[in-house]
N, C-alpha and C positions, 0 to 999 in steps of 0.2 A: 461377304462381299466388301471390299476394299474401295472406301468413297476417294472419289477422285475431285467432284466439283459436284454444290447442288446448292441447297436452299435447306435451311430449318428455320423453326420459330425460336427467336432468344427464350431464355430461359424467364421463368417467370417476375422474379425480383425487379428484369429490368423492362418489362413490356410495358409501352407507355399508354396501350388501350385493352385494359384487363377484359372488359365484359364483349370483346368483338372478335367473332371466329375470322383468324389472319387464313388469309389466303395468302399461298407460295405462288409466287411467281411462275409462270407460265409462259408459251409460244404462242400465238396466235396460231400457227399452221407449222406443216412440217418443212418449210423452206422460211422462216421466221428467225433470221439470227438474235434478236432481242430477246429477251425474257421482260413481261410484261410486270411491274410493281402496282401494287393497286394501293387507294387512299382507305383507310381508316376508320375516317370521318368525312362529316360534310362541312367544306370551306364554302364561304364567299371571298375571291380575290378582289377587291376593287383595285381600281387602276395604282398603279405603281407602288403597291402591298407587296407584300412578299409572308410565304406561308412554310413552316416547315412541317411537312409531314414523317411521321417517324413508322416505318413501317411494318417495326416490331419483328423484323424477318435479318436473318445474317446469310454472309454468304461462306461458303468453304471448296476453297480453289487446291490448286500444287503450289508449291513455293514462287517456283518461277511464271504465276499468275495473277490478272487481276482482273475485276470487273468492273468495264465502263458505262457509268449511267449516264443515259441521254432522257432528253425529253422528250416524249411522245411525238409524230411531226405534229399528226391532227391537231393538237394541242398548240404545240408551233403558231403553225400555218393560220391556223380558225382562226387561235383568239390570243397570240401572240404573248402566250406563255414562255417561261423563259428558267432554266436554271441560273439559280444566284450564282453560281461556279463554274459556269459554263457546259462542262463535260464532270462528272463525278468519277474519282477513282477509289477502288478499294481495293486497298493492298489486301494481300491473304494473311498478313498480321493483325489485321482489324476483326477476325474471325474468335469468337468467344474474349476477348478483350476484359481487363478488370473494371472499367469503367462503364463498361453496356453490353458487354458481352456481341458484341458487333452487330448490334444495332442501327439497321442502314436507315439513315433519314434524306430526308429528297426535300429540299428550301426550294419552292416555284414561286417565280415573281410576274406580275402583269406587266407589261411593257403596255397594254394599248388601253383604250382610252371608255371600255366599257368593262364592267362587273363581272367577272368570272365565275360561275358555280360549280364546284367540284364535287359530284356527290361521293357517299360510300361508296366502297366499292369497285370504282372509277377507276382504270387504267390510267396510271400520269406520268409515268418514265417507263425506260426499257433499260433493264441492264443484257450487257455482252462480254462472256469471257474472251481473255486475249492473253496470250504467252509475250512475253517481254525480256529483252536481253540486256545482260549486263556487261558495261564495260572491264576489260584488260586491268586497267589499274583502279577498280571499283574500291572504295572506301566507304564504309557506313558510320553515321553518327551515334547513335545507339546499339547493342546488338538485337534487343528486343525493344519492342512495343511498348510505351510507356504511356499512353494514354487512349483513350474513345474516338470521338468523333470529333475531325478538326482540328487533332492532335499535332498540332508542330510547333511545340515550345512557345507558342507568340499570346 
């Protein structure tokens, strides 16, 4: 069978939680466009922290795909959790990567003004695939992938 889009566990070398059975990402239901990321570990956010979760899991899309992480609403809404990046993309170049082997990490920050606990296990983003078009007179800066995560020459 010919993989088109899914989830695996990075390879070992770059798992940044050896002794914890990763769980792949998941639906909540069968009308769930998210794919549910769960934590690792157990955080404490206090207010205006911010925490990266790394969660040991890659994605593998088509070329002309990617997947966009959002933050949980629940999470949102409750207790006014927040991605440091707004919206996360991963391009389908970030898939087995020499630097992490595409190792997707999720940064959540507090925005509100009481303690946050994230246990194991815990749902804390949703990714969702999305096809994306390229322009007419498209030009790229690299032709390949040249680094991990957060990889833009800066």
């Amino acid at each position: 069978m010919k993989k088109t889009r899914g989830f695996e566990v990075v390879e070992k070398a770059f798992r940044k939680h050896e002794n914890v059975s990763i769980q792949l990402p998941i639906r909540g239901d069968s009308g769930s466009a998210g794919y549910d990321f769960f934590a690792n570990e157990t955080v404490t956010l206090e207010p205006g922290a911010k925490h990266l979760f790394w969660t040991d899991v890659k994605a593998y899309m088509q070329i002309d795909e990617l997947l966009e992480v959002h933050i949980r609403s629940s999470l949102g809404v409750k207790y006014l959790l927040v991605l440091a990046n707004g919206t996360g993309i991963i391009d389908s170049s970030y898939y087995g990567n020499p630097g992490n082997d595409g190792n997707i990490g999720i940064c959540l920050v507090n925005r509100g003004t009481q303690p946050v606990l994230i246990d194991q296990g815990e749902r804390i983003a949703q990714g969702i695939f999305k096809k994306y078009l390229i322009a007419d007179d498209d030009q790229v800066l690299h032709q390949e992938r040249e680094g991990g995560f957060g990889s833009s020459n800066r």
